[in-house]
C-alpha positions as CSV (number, residue, x, y, z in Angstrom):
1,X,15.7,3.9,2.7
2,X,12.4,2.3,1.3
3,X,11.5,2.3,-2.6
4,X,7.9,4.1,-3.2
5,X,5.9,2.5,-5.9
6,X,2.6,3.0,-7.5
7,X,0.1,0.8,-8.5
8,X,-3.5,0.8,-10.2
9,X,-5.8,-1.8,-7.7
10,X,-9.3,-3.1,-8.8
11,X,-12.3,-3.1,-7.4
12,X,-12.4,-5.7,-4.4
13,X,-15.3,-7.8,-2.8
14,X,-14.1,-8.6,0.7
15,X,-15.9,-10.4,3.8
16,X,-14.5,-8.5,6.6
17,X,-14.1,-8.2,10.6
18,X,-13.4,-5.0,12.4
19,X,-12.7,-3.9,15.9
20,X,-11.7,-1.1,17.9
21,X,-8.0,-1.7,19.1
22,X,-4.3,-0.5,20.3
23,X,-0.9,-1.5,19.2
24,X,-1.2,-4.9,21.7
25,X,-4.3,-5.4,21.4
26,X,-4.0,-5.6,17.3
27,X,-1.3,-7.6,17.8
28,X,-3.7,-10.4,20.0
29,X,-6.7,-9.8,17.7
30,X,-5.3,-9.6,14.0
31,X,-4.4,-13.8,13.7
32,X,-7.6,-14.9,14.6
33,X,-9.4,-11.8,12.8
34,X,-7.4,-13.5,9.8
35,X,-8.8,-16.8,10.1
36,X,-11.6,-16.1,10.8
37,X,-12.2,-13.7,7.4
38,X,-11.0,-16.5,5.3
39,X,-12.8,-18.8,6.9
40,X,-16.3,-16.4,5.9
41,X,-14.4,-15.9,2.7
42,X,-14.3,-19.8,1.5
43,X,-17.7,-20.2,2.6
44,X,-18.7,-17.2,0.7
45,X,-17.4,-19.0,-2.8
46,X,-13.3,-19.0,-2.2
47,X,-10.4,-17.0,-0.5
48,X,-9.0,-15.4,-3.3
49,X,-4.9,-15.3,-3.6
50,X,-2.1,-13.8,-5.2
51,X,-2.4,-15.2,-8.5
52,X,-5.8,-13.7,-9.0
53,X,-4.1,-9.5,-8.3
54,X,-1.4,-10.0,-10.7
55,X,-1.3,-6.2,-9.7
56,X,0.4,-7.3,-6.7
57,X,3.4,-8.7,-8.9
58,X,3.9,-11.9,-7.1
59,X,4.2,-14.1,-9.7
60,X,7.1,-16.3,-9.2
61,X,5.8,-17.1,-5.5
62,X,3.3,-19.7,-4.3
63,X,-0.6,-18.9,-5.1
64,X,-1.1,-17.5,-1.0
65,X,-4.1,-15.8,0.4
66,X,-4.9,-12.2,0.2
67,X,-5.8,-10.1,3.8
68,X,-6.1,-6.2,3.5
69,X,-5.7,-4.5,6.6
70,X,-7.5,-1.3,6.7
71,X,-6.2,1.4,9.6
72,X,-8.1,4.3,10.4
73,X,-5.7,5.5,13.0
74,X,-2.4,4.5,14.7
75,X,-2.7,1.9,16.9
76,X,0.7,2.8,18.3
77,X,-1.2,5.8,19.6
78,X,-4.3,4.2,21.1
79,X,-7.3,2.2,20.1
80,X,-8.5,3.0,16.5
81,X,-10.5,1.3,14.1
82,X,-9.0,-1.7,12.1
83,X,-11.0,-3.7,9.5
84,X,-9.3,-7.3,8.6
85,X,-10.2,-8.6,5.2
86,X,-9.7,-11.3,3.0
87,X,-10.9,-11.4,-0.9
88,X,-13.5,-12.6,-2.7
89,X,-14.8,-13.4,-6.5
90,X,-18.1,-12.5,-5.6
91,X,-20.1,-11.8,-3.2
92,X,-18.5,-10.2,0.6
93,X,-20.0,-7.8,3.4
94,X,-18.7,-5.0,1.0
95,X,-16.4,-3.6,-1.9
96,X,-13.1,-1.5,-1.7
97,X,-13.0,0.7,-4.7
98,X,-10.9,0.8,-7.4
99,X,-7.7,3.1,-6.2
100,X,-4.2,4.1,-7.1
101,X,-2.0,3.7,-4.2
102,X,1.8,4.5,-3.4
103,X,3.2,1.5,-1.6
104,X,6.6,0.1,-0.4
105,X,7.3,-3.8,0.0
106,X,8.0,-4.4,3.6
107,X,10.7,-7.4,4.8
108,X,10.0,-9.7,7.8
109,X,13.3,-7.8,9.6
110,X,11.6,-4.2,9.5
111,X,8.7,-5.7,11.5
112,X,10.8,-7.4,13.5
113,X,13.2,-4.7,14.1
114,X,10.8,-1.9,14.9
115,X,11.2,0.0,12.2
116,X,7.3,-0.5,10.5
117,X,6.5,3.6,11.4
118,X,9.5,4.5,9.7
119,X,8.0,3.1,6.2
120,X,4.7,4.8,6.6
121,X,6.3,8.0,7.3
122,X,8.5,7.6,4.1
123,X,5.5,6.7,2.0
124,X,3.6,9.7,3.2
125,X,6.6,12.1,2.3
126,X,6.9,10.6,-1.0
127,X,3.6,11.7,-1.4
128,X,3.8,14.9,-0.7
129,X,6.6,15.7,-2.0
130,X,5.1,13.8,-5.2
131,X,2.4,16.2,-5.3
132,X,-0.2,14.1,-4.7
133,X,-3.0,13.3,-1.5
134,X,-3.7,10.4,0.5
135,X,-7.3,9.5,-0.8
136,X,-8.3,6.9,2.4
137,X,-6.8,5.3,5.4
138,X,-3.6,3.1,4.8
139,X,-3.4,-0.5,4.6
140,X,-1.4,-3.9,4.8
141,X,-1.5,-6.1,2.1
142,X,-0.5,-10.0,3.5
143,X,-0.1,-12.4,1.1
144,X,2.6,-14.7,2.9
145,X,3.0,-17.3,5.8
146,X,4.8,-14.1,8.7
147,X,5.8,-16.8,11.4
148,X,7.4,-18.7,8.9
149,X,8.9,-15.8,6.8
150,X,13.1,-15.5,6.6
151,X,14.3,-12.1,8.0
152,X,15.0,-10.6,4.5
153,X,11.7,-11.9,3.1
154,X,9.3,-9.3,1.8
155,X,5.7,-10.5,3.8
156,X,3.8,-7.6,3.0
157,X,2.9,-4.2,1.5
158,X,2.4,-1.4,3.4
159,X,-0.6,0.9,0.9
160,X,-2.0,4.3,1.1
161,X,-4.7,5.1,-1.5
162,X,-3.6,8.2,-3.8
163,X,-4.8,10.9,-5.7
């Protein structure tokens, strides 16, 4: 069972990278992708972290550094569009607007295990049957070290915009 929340997000600058890719493929790609957005994103004025989206209610962690992970597709079903980005003050290739999404905090061990499709099916029937529509594509929200995660550490959000 996965708890369903929602959340009002604010406008976001991000620099961003995106590329065409499958399941393996995003797996290969997305590390480097990461680096290489906050590298752009410090150069761009500063990477900006957890304690600057309070909306992402991580206060009693460490300040870490904010990636959104845009999917326009299933990658478990072939190659599809993903855009990698990290956050900005100021300044980016582009803005994500302002959104309400439904999301459900996702523990190193439901990576791990296999079990990552099972949330974003649960968040899309909790929006249905919460009468309301998925606005945009889904996302990942990362804001913690993965490889270095526990098992039954949250390390990410899975998102889907809302209206």
């Amino acid at each position: 069972m996965v708890d369903v929340e929602l959340r009002d997000v604010p406008e976001q600058r991000v620099v961003s990278e995106t590329k065409t890719v499958d399941q393996a493929g995003l797996e290969a790609w997305l590390p480097g992708a990461m680096a290489l957005v906050a590298e752009r994103a410090r150069a761009a004025g500063g990477l900006l972290g957890t304690a600057d989206w309070p909306f992402l209610r991580r206060p009693a962690h460490p300040d870490e550094p904010v990636f959104v992970t845009i999917y326009e597709g299933n990658p478990n079903d072939g190659p599809t569009p993903v855009e990698v980005c990290a956050t900005v003050a100021s300044g980016g290739d582009r803005s994500v607007p302002a959104h309400r999404e439904a999301f459900v905090r996702v523990t190193k061990s439901q990576v791990t295990s296999g079990s990552l499709g099972e949330v974003y099916v649960a968040i899309e029937k909790w929006i249905t049957a919460g009468g309301l529509t998925v606005a945009r594509a889904p996302r990942e929200i990362y804001w913690t070290d993965f490889p270095a995660a526990a098992a039954d550490d949250a390390v990410f959000d899975v998102a889907f915009p809302v209206t």
